[in-house]
Backbone of each chain as ProteinMPNN parsed JSONL, in Angstrom:
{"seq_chain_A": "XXXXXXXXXXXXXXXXXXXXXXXXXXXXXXXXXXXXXXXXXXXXXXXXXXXXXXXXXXXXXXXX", "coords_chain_A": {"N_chain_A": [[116.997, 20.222, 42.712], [120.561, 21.03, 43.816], [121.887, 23.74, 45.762], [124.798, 26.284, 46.171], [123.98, 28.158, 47.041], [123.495, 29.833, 50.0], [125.946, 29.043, 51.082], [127.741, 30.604, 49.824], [126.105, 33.366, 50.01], [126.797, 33.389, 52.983], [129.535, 34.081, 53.334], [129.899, 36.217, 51.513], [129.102, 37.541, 53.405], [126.433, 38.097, 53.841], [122.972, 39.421, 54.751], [119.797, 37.499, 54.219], [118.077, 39.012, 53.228], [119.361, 41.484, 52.28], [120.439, 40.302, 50.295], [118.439, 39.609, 49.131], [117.495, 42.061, 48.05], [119.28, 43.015, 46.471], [119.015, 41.296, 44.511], [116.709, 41.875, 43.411], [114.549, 40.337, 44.535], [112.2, 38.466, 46.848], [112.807, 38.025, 50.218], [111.583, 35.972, 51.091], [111.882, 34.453, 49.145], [114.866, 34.093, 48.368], [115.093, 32.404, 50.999], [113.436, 29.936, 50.151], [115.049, 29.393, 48.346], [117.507, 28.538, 49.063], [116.473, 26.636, 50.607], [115.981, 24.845, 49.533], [113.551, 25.029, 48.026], [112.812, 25.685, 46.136], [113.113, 25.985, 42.793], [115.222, 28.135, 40.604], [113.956, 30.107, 37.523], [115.711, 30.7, 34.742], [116.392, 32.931, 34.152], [116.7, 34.122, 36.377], [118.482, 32.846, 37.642], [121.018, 33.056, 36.318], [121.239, 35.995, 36.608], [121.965, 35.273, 39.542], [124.25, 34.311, 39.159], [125.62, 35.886, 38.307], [125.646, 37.773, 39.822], [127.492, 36.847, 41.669], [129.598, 36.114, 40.486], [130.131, 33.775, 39.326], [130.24, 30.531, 37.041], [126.878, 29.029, 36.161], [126.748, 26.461, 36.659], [128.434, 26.57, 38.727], [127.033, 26.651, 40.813], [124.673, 26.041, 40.775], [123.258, 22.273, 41.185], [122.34, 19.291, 39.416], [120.436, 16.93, 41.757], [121.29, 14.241, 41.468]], "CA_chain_A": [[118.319, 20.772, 42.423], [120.615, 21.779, 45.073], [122.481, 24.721, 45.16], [125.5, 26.856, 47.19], [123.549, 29.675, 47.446], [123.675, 29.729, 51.504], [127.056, 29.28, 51.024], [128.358, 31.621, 48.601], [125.785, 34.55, 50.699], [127.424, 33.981, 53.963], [130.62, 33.684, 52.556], [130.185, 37.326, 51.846], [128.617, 38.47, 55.238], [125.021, 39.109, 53.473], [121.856, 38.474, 54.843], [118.56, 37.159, 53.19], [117.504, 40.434, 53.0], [120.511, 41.867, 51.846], [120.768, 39.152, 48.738], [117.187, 39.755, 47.677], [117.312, 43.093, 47.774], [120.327, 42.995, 45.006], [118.205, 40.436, 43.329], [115.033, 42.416, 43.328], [112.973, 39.561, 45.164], [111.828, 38.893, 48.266], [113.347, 37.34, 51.67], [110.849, 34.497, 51.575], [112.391, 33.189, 47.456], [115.856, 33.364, 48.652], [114.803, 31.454, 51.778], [113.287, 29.052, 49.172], [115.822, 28.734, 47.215], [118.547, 28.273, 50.184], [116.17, 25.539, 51.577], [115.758, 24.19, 48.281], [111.708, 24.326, 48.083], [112.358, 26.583, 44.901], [113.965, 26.067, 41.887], [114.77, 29.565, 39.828], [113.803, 30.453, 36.143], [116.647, 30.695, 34.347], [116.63, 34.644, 33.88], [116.853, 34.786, 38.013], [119.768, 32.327, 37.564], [122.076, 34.197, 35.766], [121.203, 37.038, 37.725], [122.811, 34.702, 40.738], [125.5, 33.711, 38.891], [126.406, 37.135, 37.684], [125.862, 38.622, 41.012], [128.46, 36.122, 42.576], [131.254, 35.873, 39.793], [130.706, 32.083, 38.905], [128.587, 30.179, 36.252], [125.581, 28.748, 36.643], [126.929, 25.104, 36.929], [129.332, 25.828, 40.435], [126.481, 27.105, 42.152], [123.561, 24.912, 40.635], [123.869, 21.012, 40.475], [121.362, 18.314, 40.037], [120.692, 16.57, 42.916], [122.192, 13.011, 41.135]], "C_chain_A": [[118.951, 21.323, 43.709], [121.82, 22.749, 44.247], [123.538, 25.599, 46.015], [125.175, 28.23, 47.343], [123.712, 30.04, 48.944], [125.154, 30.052, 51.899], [127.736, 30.244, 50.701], [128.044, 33.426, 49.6], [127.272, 34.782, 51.905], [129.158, 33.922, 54.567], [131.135, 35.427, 52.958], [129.774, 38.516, 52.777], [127.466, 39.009, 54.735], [123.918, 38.533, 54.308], [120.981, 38.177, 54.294], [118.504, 38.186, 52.419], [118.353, 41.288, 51.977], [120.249, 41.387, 50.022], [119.51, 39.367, 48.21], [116.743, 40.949, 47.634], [118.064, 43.401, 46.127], [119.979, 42.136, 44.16], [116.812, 40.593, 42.755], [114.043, 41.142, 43.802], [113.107, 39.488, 46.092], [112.567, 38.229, 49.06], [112.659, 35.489, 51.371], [111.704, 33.789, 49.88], [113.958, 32.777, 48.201], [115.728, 32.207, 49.887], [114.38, 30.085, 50.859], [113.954, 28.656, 48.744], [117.361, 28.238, 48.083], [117.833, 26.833, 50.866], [115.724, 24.541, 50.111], [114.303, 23.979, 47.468], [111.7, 25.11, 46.664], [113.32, 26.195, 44.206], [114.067, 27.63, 40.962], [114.701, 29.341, 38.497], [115.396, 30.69, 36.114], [117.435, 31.925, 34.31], [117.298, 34.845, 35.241], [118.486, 34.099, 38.177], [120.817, 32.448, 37.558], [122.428, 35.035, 36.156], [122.27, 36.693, 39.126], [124.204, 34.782, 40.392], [126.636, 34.98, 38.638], [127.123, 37.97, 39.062], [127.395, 38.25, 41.655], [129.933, 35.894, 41.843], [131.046, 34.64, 39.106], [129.621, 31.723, 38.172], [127.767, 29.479, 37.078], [126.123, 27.678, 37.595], [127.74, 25.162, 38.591], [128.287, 26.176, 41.158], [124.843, 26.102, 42.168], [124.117, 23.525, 40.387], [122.638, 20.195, 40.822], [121.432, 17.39, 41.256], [120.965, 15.048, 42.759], [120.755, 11.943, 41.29]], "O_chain_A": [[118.294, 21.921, 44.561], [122.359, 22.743, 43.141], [122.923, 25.741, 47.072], [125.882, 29.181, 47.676], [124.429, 31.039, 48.896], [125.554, 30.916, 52.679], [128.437, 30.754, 51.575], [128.874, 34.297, 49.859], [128.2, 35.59, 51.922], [129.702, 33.79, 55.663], [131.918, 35.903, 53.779], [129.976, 39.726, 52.869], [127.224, 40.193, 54.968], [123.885, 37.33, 54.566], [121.159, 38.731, 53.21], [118.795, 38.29, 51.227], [117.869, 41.685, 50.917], [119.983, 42.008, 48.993], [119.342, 39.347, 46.99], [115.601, 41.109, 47.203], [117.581, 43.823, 45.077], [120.526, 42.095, 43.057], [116.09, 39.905, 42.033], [112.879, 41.063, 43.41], [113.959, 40.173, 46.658], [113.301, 37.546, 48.345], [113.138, 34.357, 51.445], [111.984, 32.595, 49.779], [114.278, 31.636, 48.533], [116.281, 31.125, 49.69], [115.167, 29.144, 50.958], [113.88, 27.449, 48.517], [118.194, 27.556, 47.486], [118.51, 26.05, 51.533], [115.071, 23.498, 50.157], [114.002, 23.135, 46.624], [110.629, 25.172, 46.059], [114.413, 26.003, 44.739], [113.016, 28.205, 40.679], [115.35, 28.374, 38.097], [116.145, 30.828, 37.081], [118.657, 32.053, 34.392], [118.281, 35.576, 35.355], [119.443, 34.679, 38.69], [121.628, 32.128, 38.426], [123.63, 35.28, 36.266], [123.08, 37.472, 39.63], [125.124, 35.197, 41.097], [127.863, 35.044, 38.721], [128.218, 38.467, 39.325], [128.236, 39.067, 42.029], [131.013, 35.611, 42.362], [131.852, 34.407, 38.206], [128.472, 32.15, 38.292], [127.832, 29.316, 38.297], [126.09, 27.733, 38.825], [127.727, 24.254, 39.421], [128.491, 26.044, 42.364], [124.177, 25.665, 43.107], [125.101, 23.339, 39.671], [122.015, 20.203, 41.884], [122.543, 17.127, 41.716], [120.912, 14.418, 43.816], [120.866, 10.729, 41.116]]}, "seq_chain_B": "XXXXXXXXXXXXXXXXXXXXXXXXXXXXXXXXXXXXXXXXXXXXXXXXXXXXXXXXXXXXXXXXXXXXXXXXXXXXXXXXXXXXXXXXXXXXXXXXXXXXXXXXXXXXXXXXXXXXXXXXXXXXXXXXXXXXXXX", "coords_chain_B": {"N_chain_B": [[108.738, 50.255, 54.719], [108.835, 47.079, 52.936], [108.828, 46.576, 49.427], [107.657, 44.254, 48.406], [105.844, 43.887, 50.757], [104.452, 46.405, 50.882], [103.186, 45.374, 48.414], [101.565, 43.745, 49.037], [99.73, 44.217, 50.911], [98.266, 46.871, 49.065], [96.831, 44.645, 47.734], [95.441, 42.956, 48.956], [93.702, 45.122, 50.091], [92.503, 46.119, 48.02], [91.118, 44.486, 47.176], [89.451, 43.667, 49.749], [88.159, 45.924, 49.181], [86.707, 45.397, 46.827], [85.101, 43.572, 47.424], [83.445, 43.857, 49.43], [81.944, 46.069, 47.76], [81.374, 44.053, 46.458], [79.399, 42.569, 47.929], [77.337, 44.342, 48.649], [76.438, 45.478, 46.029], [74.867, 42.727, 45.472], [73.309, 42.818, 47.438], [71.535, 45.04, 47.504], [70.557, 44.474, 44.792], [69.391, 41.735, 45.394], [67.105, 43.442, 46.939], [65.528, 45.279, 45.9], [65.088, 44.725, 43.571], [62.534, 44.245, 42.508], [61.379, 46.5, 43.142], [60.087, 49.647, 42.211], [61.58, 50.851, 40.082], [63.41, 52.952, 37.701], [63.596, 52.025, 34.195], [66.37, 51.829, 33.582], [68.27, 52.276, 35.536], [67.114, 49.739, 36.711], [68.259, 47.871, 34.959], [70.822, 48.203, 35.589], [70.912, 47.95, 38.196], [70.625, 44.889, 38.193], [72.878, 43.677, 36.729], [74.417, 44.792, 38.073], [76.422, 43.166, 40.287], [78.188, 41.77, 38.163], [79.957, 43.52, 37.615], [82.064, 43.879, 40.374], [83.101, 41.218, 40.387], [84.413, 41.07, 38.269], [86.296, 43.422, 38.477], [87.955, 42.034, 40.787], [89.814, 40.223, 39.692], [90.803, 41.469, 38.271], [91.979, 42.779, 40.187], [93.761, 40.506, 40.983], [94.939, 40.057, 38.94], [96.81, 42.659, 38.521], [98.26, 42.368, 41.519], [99.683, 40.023, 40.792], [101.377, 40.778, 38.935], [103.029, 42.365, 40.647], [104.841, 40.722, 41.913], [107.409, 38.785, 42.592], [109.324, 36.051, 41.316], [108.854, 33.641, 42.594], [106.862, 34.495, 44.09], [104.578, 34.235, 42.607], [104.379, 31.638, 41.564], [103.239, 30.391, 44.005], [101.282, 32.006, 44.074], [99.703, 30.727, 41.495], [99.606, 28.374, 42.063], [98.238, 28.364, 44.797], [95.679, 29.515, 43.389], [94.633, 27.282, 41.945], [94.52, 25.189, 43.253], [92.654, 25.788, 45.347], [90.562, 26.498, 43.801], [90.303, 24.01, 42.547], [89.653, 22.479, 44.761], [87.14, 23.964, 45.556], [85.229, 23.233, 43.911], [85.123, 20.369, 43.957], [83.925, 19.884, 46.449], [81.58, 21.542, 45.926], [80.416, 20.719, 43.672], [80.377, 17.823, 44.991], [78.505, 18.453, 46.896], [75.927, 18.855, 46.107], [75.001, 16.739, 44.725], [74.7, 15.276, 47.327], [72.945, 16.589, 48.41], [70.612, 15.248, 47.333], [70.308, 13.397, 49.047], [69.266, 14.72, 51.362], [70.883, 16.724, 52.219], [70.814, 20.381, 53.629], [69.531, 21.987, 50.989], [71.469, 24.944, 49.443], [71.511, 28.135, 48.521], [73.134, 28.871, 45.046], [75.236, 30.904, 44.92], [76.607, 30.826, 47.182], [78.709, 29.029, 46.946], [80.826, 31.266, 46.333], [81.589, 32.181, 48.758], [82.659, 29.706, 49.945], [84.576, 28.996, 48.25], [86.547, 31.046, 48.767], [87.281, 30.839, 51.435], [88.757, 28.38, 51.338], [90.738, 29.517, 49.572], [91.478, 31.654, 51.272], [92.475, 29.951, 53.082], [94.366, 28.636, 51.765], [96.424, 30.277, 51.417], [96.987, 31.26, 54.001], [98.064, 28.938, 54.982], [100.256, 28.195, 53.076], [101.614, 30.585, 53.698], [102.881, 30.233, 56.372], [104.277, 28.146, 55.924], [106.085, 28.819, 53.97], [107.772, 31.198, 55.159], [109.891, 33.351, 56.846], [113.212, 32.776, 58.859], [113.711, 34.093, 61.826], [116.207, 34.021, 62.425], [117.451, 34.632, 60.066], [116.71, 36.965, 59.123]], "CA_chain_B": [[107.915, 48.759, 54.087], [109.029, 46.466, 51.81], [108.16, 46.337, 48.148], [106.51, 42.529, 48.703], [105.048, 44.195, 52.181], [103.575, 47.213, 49.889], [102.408, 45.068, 47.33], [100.528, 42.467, 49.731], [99.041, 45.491, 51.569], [97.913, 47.298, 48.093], [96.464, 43.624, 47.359], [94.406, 42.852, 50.168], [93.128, 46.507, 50.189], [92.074, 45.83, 46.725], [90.216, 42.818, 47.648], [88.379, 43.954, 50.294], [87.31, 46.871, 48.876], [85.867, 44.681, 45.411], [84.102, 42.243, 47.927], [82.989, 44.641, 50.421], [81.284, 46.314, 46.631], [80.207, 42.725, 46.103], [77.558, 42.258, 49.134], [76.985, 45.756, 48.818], [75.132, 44.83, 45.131], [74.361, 41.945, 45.676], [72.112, 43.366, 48.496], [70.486, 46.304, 46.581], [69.691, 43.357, 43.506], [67.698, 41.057, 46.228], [66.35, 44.014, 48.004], [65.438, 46.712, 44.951], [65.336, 44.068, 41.909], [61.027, 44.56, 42.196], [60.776, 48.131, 43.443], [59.721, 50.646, 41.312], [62.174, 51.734, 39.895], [63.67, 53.263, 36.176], [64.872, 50.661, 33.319], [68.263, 52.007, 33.56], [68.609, 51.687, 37.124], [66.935, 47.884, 37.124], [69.04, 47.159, 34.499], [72.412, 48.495, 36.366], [71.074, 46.591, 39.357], [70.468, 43.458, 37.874], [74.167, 43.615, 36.119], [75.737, 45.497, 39.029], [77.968, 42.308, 40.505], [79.466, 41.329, 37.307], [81.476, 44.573, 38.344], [83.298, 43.668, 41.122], [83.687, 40.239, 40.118], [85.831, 41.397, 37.502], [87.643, 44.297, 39.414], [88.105, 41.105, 41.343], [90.132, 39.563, 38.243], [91.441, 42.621, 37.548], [92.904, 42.947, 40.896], [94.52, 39.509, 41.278], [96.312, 39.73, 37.812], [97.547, 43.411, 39.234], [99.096, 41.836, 42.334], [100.485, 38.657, 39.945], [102.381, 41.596, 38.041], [103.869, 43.426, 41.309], [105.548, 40.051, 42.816], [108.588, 37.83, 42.093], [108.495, 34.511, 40.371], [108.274, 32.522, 43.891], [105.228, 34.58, 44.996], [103.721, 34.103, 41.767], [104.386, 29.91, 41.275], [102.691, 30.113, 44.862], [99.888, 32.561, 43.714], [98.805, 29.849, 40.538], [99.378, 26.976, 43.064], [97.348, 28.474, 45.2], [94.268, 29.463, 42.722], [94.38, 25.941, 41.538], [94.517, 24.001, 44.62], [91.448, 25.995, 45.892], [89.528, 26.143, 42.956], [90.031, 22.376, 42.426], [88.8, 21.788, 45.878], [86.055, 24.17, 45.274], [84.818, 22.531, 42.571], [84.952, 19.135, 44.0], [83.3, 20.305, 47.662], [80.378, 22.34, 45.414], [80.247, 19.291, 43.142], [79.724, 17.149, 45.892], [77.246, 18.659, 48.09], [74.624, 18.678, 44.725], [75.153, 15.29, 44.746], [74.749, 15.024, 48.398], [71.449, 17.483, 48.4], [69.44, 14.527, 47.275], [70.599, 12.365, 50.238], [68.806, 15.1, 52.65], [71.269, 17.608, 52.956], [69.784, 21.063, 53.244], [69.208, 23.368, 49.812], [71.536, 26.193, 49.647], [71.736, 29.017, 47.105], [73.923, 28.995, 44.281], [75.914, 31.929, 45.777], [77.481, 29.82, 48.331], [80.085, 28.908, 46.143], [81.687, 32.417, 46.788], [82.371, 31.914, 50.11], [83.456, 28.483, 49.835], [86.077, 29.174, 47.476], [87.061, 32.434, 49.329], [87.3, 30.402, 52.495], [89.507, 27.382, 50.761], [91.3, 30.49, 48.704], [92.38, 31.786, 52.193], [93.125, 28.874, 54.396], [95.773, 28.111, 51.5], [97.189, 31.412, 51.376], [97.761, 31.389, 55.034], [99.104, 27.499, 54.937], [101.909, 28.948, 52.202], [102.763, 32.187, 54.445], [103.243, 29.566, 57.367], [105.488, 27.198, 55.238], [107.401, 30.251, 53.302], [107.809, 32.159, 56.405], [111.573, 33.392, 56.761], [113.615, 32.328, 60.358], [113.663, 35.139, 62.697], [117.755, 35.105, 62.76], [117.806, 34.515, 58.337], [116.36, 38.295, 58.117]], "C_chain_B": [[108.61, 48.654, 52.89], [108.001, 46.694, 50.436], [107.392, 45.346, 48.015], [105.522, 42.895, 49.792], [104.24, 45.092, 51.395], [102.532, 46.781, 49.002], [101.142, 44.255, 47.828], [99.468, 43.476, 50.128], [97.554, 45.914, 50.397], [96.75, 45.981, 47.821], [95.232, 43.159, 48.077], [93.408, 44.075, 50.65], [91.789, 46.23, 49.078], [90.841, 45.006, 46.803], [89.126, 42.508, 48.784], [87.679, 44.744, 50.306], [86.471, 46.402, 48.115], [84.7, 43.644, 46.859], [83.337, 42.599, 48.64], [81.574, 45.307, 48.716], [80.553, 45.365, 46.628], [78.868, 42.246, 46.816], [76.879, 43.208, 49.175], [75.797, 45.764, 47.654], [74.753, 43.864, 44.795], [73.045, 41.983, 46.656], [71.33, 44.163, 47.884], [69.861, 45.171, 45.793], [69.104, 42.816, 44.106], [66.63, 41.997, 47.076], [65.109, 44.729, 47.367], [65.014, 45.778, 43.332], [63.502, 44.355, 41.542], [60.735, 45.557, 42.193], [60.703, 48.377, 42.19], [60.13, 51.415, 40.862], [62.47, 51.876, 37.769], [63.969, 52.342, 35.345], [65.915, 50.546, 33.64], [69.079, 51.376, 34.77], [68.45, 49.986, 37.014], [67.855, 47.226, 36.486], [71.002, 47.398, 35.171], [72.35, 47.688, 37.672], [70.973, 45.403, 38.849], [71.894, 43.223, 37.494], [75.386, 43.901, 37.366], [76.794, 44.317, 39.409], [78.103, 42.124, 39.668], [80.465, 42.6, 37.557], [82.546, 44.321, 38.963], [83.495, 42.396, 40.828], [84.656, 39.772, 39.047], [87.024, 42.114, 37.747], [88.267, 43.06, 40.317], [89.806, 40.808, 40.513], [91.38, 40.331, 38.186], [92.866, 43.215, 39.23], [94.082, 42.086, 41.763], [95.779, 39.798, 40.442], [97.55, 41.222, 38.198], [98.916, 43.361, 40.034], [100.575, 40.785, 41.51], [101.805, 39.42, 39.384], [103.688, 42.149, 38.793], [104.878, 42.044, 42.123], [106.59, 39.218, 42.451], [108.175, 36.155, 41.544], [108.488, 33.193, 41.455], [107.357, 32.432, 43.974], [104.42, 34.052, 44.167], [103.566, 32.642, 41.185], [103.421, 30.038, 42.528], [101.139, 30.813, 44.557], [99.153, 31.128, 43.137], [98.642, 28.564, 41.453], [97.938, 26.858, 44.079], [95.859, 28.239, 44.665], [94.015, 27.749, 42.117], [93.812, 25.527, 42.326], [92.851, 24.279, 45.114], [90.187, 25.769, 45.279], [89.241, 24.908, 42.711], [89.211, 21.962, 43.591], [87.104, 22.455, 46.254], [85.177, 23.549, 44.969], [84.276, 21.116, 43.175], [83.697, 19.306, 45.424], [81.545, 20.738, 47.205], [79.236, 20.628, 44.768], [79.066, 18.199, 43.992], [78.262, 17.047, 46.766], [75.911, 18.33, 47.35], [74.173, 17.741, 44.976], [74.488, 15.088, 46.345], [73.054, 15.665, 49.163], [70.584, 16.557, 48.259], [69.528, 13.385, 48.292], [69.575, 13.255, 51.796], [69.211, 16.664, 53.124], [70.813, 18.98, 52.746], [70.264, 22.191, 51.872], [69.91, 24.236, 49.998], [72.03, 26.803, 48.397], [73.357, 28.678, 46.68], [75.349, 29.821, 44.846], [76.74, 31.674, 46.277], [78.703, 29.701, 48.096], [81.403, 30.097, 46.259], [82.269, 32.073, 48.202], [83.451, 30.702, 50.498], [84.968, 28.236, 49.039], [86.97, 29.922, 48.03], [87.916, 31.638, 50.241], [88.95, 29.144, 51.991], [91.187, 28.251, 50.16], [92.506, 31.293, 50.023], [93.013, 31.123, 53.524], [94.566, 28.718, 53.666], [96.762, 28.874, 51.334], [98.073, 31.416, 52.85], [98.652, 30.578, 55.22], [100.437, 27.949, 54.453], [102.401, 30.076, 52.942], [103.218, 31.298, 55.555], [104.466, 28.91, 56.645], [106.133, 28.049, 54.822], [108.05, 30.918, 54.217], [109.716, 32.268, 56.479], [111.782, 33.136, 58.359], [114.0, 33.808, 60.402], [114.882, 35.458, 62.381], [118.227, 35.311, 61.237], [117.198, 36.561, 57.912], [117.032, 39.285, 57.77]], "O_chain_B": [[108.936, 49.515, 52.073], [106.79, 46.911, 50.432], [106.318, 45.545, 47.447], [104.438, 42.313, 49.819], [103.146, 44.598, 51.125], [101.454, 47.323, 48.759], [100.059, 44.125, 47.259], [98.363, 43.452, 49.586], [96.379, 45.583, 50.557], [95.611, 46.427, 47.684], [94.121, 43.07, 47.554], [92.498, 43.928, 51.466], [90.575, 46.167, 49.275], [89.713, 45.197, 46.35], [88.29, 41.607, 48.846], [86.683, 44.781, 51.028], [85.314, 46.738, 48.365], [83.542, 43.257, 46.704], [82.338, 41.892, 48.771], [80.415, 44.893, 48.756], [79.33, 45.442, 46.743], [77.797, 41.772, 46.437], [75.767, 43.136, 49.699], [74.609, 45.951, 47.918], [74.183, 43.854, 43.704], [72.031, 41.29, 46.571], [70.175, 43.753, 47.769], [68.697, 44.87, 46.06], [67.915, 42.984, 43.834], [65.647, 41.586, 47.692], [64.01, 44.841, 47.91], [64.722, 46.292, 42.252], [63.193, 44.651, 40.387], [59.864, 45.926, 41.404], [61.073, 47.682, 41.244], [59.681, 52.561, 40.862], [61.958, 51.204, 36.873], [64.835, 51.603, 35.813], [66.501, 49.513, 33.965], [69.961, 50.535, 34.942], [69.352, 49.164, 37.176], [68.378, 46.221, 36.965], [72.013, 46.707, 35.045], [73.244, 47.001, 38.167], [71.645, 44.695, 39.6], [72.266, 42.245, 38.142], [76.541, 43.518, 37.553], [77.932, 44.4, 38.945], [79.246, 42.39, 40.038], [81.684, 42.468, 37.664], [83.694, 44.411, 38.529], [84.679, 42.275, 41.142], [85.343, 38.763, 38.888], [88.199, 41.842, 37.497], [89.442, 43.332, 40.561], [90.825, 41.318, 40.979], [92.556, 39.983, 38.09], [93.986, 43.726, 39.251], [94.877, 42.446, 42.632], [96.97, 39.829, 40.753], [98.771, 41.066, 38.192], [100.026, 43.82, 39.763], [101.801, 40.821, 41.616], [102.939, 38.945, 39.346], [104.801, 42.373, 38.319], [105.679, 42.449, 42.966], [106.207, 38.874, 41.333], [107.158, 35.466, 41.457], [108.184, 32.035, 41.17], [106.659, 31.419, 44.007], [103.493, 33.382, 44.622], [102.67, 32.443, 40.365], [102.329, 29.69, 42.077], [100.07, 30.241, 44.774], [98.346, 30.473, 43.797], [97.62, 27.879, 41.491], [97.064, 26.0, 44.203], [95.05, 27.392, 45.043], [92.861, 27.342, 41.985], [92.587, 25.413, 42.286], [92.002, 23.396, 45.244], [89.17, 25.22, 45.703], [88.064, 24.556, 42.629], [88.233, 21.223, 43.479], [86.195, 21.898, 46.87], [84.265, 23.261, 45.745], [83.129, 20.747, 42.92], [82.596, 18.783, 45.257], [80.547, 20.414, 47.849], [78.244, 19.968, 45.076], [77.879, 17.893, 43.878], [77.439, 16.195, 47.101], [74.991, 17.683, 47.849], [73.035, 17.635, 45.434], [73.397, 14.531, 46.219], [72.364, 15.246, 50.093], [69.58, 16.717, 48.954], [68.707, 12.469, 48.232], [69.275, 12.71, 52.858], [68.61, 17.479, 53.824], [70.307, 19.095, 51.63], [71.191, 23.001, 51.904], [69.41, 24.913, 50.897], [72.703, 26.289, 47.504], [74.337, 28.39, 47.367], [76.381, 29.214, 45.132], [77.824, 32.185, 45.996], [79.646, 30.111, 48.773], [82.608, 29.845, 46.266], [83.423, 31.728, 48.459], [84.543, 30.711, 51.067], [85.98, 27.562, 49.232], [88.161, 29.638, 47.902], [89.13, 31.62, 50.039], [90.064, 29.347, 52.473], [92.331, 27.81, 50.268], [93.72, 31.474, 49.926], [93.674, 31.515, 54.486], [95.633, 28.661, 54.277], [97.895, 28.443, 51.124], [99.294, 31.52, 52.965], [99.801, 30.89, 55.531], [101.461, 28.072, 55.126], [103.555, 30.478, 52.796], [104.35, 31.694, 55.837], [105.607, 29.282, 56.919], [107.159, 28.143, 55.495], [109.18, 31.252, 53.86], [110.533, 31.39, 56.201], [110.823, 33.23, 59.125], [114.425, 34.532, 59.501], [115.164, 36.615, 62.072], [119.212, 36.016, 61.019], [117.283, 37.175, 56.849], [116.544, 40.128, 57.017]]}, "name": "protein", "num_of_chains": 2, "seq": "XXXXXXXXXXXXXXXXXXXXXXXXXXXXXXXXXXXXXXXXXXXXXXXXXXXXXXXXXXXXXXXXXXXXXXXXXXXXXXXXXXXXXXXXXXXXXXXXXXXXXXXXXXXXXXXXXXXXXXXXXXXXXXXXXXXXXXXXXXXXXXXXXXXXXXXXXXXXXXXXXXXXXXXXXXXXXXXXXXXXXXXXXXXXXXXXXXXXXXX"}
């Protein structure tokens, strides 16, 4: 799955650290999930989506 | 320190305290298992490692509880991967014992797993690893 997470962060001037602090996980998931080696549970998802304003679908998309 | 830096810490503390326990009676039981000693006692040495090999257990699923759902897909990945190759390595050698190779205790198996258990731990902190300017 890819995803505009990378985007969306430095969009709003955050860093890793920053973003998984407000997501309660660690540096190394968002790195994961910015380099794509992770996909998230659905719960953490939402969490993204909520954090950022937008549903799931503009920020997740299969990778076709 | 981080909450993931805390928890690894706490984790590895954990883990070498239970294992550090583990040679500790494991040594008394081959040293003390004939002496002359009380029932109670022989029977607490003879039993003593199933102790830490459960605080063991007890201090993986701990860690499993304190980490996010990355660390913890990488935790089960991990225990798999190692144990599978355990398994097959232990397996093997049995097999391989009647070709010549030399006899070694049962036991063994601890280390071998340990060893497998933390090559792949380190492999995954190498590959996970965050970029210096991403922190």
């Amino acid at each position: 799955m890819k995803n505009e997470l990378k985007a969306l962060r430095t969009a709003r001037g955050w860093s890793q650290g920053e973003l998984a602090e407000a997501l309660g996980v660690s540096r190394q998931t968002i790195n994961a999930l910015e380099t794509g080696r992770y996909d998230p549970s659905l719960p953490l998802a939402f969490k993204i989506a909520r954090l950022f304003g937008k549903p799931i679908e503009e920020i997740f998309a299969p990778e076709d | 320190m981080s909450v993931r830096r805390h928890t690894e810490r706490v984790y590895v503390l954990r883990m070498l305290a239970v294992a550090l326990l583990y040679v500790g009676l494991v040594w008394a039981r081959k040293h003390y298992l004939h002496a002359d000693i009380a029932p109670a006692l022989h029977t607490a040495l003879v039993a003593g490692p199933v102790f830490p090999i459960w605080l063991m257990l007890f201090a993986v699923w701990r860690y499993y509880e304190g980490i996010d759902e990355f660390a913890q897909k990488r935790l089960l990945q991990i225990l798999a991967a190692s144990f599978g190759l355990s398994a097959a390595t232990i397996v093997s050698y049995a097999f391989l014992e009647d070709l010549g190779l030399p006899k070694v205790d049962l036991l063994t198996a601890w280390p071998v797993m340990a060893l497998f258990w933390l090559g792949l731990t380190v492999l995954a902190k190498w590959r996970d690893r965050v970029p210096g300017h991403e922190k």
